[in-house]
C-alpha positions in Angstrom: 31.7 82.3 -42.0 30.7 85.9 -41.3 31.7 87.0 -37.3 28.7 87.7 -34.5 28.9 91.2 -35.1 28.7 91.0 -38.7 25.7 88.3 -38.9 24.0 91.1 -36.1 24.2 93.8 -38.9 22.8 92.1 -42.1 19.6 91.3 -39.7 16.4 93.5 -40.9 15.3 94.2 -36.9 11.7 94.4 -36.3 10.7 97.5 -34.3 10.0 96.3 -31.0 6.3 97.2 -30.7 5.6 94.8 -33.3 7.8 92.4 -31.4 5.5 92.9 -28.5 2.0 92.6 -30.2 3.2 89.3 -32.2 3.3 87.8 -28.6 0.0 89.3 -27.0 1.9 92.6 -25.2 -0.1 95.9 -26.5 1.9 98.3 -27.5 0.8 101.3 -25.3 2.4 99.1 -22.6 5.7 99.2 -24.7 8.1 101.7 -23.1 10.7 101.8 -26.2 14.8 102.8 -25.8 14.7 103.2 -29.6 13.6 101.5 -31.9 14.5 98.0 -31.3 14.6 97.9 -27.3 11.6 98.5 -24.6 11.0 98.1 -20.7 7.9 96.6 -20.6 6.0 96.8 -16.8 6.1 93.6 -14.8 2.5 94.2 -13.6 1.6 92.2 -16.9 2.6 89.1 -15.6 -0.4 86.7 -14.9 0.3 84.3 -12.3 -2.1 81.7 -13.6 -1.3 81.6 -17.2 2.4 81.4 -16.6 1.8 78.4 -14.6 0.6 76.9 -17.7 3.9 77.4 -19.7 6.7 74.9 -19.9 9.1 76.3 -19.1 12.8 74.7 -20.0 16.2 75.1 -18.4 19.6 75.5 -20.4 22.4 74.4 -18.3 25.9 72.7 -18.9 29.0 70.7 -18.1 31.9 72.5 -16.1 33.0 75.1 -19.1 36.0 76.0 -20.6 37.5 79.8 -20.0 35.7 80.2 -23.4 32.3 78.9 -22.1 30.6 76.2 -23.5 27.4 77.9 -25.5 24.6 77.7 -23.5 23.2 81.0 -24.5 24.0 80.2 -28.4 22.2 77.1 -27.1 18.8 78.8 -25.6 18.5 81.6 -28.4 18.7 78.7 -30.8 16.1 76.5 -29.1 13.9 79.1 -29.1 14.3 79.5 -32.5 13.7 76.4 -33.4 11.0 76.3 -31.8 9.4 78.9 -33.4 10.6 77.1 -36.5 8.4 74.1 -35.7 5.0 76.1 -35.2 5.7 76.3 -30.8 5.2 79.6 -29.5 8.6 80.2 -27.7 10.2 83.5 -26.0 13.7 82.8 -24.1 14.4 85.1 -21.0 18.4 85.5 -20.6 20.6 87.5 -18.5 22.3 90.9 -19.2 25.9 90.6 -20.1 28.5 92.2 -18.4 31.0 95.1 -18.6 33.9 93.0 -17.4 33.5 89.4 -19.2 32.7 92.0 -22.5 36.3 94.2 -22.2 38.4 90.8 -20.4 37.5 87.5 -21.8 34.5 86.7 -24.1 34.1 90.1 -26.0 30.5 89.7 -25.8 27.1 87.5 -24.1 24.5 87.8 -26.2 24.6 84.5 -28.3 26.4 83.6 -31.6 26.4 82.9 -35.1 22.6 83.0 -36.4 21.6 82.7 -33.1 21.8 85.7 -31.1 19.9 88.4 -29.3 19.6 91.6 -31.3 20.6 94.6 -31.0 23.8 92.9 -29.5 25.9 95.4 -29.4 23.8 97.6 -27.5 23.1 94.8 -25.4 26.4 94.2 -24.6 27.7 97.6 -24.5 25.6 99.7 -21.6 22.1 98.4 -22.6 19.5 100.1 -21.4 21.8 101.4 -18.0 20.5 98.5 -15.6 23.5 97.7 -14.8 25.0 101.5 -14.4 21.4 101.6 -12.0 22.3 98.8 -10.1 26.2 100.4 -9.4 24.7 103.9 -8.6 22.3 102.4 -6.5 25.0 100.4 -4.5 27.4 103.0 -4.3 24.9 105.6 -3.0 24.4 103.2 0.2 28.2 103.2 0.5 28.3 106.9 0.0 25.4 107.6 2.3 26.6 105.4 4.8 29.9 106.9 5.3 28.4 110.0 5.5 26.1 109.0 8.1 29.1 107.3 10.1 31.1 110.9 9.7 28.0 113.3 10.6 27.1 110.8 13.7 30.6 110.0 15.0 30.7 113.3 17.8 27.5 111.6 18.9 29.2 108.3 19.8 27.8 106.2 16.8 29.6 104.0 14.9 29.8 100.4 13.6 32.5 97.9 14.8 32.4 96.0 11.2 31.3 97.7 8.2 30.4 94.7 5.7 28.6 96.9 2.7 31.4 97.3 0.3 31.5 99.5 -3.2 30.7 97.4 -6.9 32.4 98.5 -10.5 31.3 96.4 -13.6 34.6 96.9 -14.4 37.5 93.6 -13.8 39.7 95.7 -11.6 42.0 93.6 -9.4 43.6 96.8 -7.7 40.4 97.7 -6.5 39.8 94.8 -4.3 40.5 95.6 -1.3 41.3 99.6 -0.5 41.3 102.5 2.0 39.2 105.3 2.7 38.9 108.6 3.7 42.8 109.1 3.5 43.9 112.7 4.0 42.0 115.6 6.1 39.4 114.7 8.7 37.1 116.5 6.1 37.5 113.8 3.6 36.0 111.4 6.0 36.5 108.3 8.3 39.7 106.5 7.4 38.8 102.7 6.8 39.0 99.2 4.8 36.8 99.3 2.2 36.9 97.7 -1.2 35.2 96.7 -4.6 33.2 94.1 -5.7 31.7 93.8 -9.6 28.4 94.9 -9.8 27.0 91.2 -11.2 28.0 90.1 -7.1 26.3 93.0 -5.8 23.4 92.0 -3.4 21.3 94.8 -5.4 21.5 92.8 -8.4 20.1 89.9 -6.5 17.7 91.8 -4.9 16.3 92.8 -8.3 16.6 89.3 -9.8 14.5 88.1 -6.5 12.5 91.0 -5.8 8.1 90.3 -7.2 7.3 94.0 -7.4 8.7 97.5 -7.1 7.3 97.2 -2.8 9.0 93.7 -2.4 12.3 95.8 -3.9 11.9 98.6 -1.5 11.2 95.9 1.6 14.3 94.3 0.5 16.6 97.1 0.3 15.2 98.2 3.4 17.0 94.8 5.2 20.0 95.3 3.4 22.4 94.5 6.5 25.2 97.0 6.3 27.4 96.4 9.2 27.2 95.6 13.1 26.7 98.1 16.1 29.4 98.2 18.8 26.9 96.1 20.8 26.3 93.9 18.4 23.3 94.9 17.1 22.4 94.7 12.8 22.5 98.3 11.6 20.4 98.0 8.1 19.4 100.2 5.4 16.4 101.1 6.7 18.4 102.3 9.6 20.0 104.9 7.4 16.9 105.5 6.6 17.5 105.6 2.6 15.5 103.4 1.1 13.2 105.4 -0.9 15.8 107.1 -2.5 17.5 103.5 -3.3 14.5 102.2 -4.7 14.1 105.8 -6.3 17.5 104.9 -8.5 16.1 101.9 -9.0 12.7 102.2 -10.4 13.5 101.8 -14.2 15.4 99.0 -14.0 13.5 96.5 -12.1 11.2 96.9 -15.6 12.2 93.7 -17.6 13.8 94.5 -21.1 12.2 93.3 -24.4 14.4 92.0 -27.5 14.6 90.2 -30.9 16.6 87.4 -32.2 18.1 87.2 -35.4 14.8 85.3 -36.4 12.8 88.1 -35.0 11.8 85.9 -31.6 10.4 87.7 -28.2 13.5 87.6 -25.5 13.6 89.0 -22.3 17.2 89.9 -21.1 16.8 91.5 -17.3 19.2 91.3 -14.4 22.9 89.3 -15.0 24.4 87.9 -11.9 27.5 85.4 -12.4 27.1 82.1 -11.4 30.8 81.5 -9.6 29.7 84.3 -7.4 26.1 85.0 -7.1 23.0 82.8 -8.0 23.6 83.4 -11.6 20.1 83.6 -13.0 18.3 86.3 -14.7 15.4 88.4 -12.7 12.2 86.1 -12.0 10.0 89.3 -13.1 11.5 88.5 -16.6 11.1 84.7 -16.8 7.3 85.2 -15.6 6.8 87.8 -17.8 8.0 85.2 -21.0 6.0 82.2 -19.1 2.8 84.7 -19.0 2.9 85.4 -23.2 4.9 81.9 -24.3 3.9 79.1 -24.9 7.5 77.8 -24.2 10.2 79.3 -22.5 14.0 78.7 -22.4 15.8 80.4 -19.6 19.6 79.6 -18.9 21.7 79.5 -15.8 25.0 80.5 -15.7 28.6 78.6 -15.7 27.9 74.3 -15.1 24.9 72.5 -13.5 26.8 72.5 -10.3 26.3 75.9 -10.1 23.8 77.9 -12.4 21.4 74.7 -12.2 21.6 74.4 -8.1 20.7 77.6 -7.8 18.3 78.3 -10.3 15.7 75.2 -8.8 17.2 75.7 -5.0 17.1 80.1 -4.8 15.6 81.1 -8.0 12.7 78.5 -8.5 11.9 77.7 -4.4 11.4 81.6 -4.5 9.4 82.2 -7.4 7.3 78.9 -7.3 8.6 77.7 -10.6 8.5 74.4 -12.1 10.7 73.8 -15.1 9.5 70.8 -17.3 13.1 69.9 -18.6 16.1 70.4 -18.2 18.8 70.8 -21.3 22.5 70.1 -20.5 24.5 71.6 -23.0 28.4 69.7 -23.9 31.1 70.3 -26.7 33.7 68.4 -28.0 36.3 71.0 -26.3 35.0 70.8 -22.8 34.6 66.9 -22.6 38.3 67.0 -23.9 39.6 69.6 -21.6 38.3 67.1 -18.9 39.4 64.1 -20.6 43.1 65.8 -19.7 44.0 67.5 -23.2 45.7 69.9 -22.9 43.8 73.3 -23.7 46.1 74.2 -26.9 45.3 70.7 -28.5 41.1 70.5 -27.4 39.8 71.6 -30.6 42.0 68.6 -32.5 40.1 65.3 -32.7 40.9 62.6 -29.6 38.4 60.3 -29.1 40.3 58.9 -26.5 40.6 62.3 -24.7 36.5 62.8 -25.1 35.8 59.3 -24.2 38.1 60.1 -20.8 36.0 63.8 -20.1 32.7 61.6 -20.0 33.0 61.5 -16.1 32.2 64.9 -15.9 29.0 64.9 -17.9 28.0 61.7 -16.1 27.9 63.4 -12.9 26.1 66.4 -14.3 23.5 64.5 -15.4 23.2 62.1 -12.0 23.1 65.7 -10.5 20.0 66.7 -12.2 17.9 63.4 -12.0 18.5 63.9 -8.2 16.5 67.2 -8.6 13.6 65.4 -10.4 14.3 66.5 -13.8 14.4 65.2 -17.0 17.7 65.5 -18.7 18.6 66.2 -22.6 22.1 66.7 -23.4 22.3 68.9 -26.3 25.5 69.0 -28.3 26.7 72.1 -29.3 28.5 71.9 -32.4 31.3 73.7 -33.4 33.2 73.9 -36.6 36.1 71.1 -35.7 34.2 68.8 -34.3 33.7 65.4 -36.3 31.0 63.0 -36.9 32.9 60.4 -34.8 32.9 62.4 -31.8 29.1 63.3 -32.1 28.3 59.7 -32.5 30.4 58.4 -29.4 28.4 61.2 -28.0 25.2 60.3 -28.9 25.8 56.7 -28.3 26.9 56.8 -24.6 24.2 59.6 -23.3 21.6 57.0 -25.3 23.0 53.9 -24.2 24.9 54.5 -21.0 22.7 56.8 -19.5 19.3 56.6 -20.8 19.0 60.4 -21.8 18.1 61.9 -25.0 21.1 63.3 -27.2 20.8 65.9 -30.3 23.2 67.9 -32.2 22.4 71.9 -31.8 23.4 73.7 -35.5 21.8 77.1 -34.2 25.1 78.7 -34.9 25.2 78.4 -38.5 21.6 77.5 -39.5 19.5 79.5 -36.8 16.5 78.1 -36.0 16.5 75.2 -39.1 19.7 73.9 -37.2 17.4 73.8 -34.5 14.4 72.0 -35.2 15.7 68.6 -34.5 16.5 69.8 -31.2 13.3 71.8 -30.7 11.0 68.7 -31.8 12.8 66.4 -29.2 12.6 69.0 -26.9 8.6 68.7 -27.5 8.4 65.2 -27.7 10.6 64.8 -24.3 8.3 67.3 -21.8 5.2 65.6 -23.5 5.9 61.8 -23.2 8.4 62.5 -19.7 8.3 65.1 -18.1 10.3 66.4 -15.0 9.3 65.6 -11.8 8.3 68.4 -9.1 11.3 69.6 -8.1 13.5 67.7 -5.0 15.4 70.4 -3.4 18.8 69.7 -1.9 17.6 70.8 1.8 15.1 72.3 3.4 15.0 75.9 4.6 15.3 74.4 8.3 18.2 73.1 7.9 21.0 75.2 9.5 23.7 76.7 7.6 25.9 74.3 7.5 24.0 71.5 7.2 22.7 73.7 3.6 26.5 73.8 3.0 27.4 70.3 3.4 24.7 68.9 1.7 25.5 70.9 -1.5 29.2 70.1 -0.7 28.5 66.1 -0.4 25.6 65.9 -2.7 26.5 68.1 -5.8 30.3 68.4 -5.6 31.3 65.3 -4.6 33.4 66.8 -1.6 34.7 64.6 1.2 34.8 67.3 3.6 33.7 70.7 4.4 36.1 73.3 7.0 35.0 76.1 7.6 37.4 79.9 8.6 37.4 81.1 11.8 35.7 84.1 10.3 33.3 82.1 8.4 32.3 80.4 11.6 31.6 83.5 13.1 29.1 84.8 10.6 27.4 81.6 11.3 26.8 82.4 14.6 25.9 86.0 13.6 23.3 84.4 11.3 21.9 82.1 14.0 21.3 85.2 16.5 19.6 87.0 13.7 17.2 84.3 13.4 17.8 83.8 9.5 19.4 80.4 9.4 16.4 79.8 6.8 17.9 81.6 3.9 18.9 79.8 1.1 23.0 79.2 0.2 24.5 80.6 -2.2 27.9 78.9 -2.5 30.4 81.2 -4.7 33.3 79.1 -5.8 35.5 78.4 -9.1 32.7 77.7 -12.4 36.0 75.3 -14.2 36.0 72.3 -11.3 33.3 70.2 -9.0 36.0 71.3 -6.3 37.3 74.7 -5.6 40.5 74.6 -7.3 39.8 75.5 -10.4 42.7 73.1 -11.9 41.1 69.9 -10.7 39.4 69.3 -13.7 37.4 65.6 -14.5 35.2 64.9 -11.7 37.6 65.3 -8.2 35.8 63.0 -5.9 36.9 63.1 -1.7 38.5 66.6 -1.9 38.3 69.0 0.8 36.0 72.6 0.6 37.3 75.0 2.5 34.7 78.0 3.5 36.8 81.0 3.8 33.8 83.3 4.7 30.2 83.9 4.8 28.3 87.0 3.6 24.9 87.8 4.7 22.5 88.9 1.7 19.7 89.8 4.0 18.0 91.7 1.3 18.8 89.3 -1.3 16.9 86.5 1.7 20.0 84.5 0.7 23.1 83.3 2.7 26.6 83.6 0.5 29.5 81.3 1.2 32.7 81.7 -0.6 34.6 78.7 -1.3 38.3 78.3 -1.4 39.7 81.6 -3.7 36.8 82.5 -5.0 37.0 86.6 -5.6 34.4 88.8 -6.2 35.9 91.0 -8.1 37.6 89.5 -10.9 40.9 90.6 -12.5 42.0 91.1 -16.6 43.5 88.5 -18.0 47.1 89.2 -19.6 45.6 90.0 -23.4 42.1 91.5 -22.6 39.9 91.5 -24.7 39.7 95.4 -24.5 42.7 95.3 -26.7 40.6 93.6 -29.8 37.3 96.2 -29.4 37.4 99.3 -31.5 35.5 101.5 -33.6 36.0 101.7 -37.4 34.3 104.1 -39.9 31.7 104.5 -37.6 31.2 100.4 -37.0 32.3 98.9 -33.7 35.2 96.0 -33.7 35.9 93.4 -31.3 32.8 92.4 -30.0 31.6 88.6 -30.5 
């Protein structure tokens, strides 16, 4: 079979304005980046017509390094529904920089099902990303200038918590010093580097409802605390006009194709394991206000894309998704089942049968949120008709949820129109429930904490860092114990070691520290190891991307 890249070429693209009228989007509100990519302005969204769409989640069972295909997944849903006659858009996040050049070589789909053009999509884009990273690193630039220009006056902060972003895996920049050498060069200090998917800018523009709700936000950004103890924000610096200035391009949701010549909206692209891992709610109400359907995904497993994207994502945006799809392979089940990862893709029905567990709870997860669970089976190339069957028979039998095999990959959307009809069939005989959020915005921090700790993960107890404690209290003086949490902790385990594969049960999750997104509205706490700022792995995939007569290499 023909690679990504090489299925993305022999695709006749539409040009995008044609994309946009065939879904009810004139074309003088098109703003094109060439031919086959356009902003288009968020002020089309229509509150009451999206509320009529269904709209469908793609989520999945804890993935393998290589992921498990939930975007191969959604593109293909889409297409199938298309396929059947449904009028269907799917909203997706941007990919990054650093997953691109260290382990996937690329996030925009596979096979026949894919988001076009992908290599401009996963290579710079339409410079949202490189926005978001200017924007964050002027704060950090502005800020140490402010602390420099004001430090004869007696100002300064006795913790600076706004740190710099890359979208770049660099472990060496983790944690760093600044302002080394003459007094000119500035104040010398800790610092350090986060990737620009964890920066709270990204969030802010996945969260933000308009260009003034983006401006507000930035505005509360909480940069660091006074000597007498007092928030110093970015409002306080007084730059938030020229933030929002850097940002005023970028908040505009970007409109694609499929390989099948579908609507998709790919805006925003915060990780899961570290941030709230959905893409911007300006981009799924933009699809809900011109689809009929729409498939949005959330990253890494349900325990983490999924909690988030009904308890941040949809609390904030007053969404209400009509079904939910949980996406499992052969190779995740088995990795779970305790095969070891060189022998997954060889068949072991015993070592599938043994990974079950780990859907199970998945699946229990989501009924607890009110939804209606279809467990999609993405097929890959090894996989046999024994596995799928097991498969099938168990989520059927054992479980009482629906089970189809997804064939997007190699068929497009004709390998999706068993899937897509189901998918139909399911939100009009059974709907999901209105969503039962795991706590309630007055609950206090910990008790946000615990109850995602007990109720999703399983955990048996929750400890907390000294320093972690103290942001706590920090938070509770600040009067913003209502955020929502944002729990940033390994995507490959329930737990927080990343080894504990299966479904741990008992285990303890360690807090190691708190960070307050007070633009973002949203309370981060980092479980366990969790960095975020990721590092290479030994044979990036950097060292498989090239360009060849012209034709880039590598990406997939």
């Amino acid at each position: 079979m023909k690679t990504d890249i090489e299925i993305a070429r022999d695709i006749e693209l539409k040009k995008i304005k044609q994309v946009a009228e065939e879904i009810g989007i004139p074309k003088e509100e098109v703003e094109n980046y060439g031919r086959y990519i356009a902003k288009v302005p968020e002020r089309l969204i229509d509150e009451e017509r999206a509320q009529r769409s269904r709209l469908i989640l793609v989520t999945a069972i804890s993935p393998t390094k290589t992921g498990i295909g939930k975007t191969t997944v959604s593109v293909g849903l889409a297409l199938g529904l298309n396929k059947i006659g449904r009028r269907a858009i799917v909203a997706l996040r941007e990919p990054s920089l650093g997953p691109c050049f260290g382990m996937k070589g690329g996030a925009a789909g596979g096979g026949y099902a894919q988001v076009l053009p992908m290599e401009k999509i996963n290579l710079h884009f339409t410079g949202d990303f490189h926005a978001i990273t200017a924007a964050h690193n002027m704060i950090s630039a502005l800020l140490d200038n402010y602390l420099y220009q004001n430090q004869t006056k007696g100002f300064g902060l006795k913790e600076t918590l706004w740190r710099r972003v890359l979208d770049v895996n660099d472990r060496s920049l983790r944690d760093i010093v600044v302002g080394l050498g003459p007094k000119s060069n500035g104040i010398t200090q800790e610092s350090g580097f986060d990737i620009t998917a964890a920066s709270e800018i990204m969030a802010i523009l996945c969260l933000a409802s308009d260009i003034d709700d983006l401006r507000r936000r930035v505005d509360n950004i909480l940069l660091g605390f006074t000597y007498d103890d007092k928030p110093f924000t970015v409002a306080d610096l007084g730059v938030g006009g020229a933030i929002t200035v850097l940002l005023k391009d970028a908040i505009h949701p970007n409109l694609v194709q499929t390989t099948e010549g579908t609507a998709a909206f790919v805006h925003g692209g915060p990780f899961a394991n570290i941030a709230h891992g959905c893409n911007s709610l300006l981009a799924t109400k933009l699809a809900m206000t011109f689809g009929e359907y729409v498939v949005t995904e959330a990253g890494f497993g349900a325990d983490l894309g999924a909690e988030k994207f009904y308890n941040i994502k949809c609390r904030r945006g007053g969404l209400r998704p009509c079904l939910t799809v949980l996406v499992a392979t052969a190779q995740g089940l088995k990795m779970h089942g305790g095969v070891s990862l060189d022998h997954i893709k060889e068949p072991n029905m015993e070592g599938l049968r043994a990974g079950l567990p780990n859907l199970d709870k998945h699946v229990r997860n989501l009924h607890a949120f009110g939804q209606t669970v279809l467990v999609v089976f993405n097929r890959f190339a090894d996989d046999t008709p024994e596995e799928m069957e097991m498969l099938r028979q168990h989520c059927e039998e054992r479980l009482g949820v629906g089970f189809v095999v997804n064939d997007a990959y190699a068929r497009g959307g004709e390998g999706a129109a068993e899937m897509a009809r189901l998918v139909v069939d399911t939100i009009e005989r059974q709907p999901s429930a209105p969503l039962r959020f795991t706590y309630q915005p007055e609950d206090t921090v910990r008790q946000k904490v615990e109850k995602i700790a007990y109720g999703i993960y399983g955990a048996g107890v929750v400890t907390y860092s000294n320093a972690a404690n103290n942001r706590i209290k920090q938070i509770e003086k600040m009067g913003i114990g209502h955020y929502p949490v944002c729990v940033a902790k390994t995507q490959f385990s329930f737990s927080a070691d990343a080894k504990q594969y299966g479904t741990t049960e008992g285990f303890e999750l360690h807090i190691k520290d708190v960070v307050i997104n007070n633009g973002a509205e949203m309370i981060v706490a980092i479980a366990g190891e969790m960095l975020r700022m990721p590092g290479l792995p030994k044979e990036p995939q950097a060292l498989h991307i090239d360009i060849v007569n012209g034709q880039i290499e590598g990406l997939s």
